[in-house]
TORPAZA-838634 format. One record per residue (C-alpha): residue in one letter; y, x, z. Coordinates in pm, whole numbers, plus 50000, padded with zeros to 5 digits. Example, Ala and Ser with C-alpha at 12.3 -4.5 7.8 and 13.67 -1.06 7.14 Angstrom:
A495505123050780
S498945136750714
END
This chain:
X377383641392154
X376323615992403
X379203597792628
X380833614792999
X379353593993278
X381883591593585
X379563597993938
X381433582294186
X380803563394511
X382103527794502
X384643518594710
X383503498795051
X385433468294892
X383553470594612
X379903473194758
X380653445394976
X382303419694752
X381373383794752
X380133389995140
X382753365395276
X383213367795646
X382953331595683
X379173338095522
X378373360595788
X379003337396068
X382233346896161
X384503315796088
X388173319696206
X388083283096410
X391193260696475
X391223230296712
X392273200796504
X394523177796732
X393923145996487
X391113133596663
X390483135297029
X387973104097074
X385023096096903
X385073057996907
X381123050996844
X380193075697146
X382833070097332
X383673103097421
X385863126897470
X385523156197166
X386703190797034
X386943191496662
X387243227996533
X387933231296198
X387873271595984
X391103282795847
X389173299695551
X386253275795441
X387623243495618
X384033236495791
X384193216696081
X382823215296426
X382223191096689
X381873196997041
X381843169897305
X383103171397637
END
């Protein structure tokens, strides 16, 4: 006799898996209060850094 195959949806979490939000574009961004002036510009700047991936980004003022 041949071997029971279980038919079964998988489970949202399992469809999706490896599909990180931070892949997707949505990064969960913290302002970084280390830096506030970027000497070689001389500017004032935002530094945003992800909680989840640790990217950062630069915005200045």
């Amino acid at each position: 006799m041949g071997d029971v195959v279980a038919f079964k949806r998988p489970k949202a979490s399992e469809k999706h898996k490896g599909k990180t939000l931070c892949r997707s574009g949505f990064h969960r961004w913290k302002i970084v209060t280390e830096r506030k002036f970027d000497v070689k510009q001389g500017r004032l700047v935002t530094v945003s850094r992800c909680e989840r991936c640790g990217i950062e980004k630069v915005e200045r003022l």
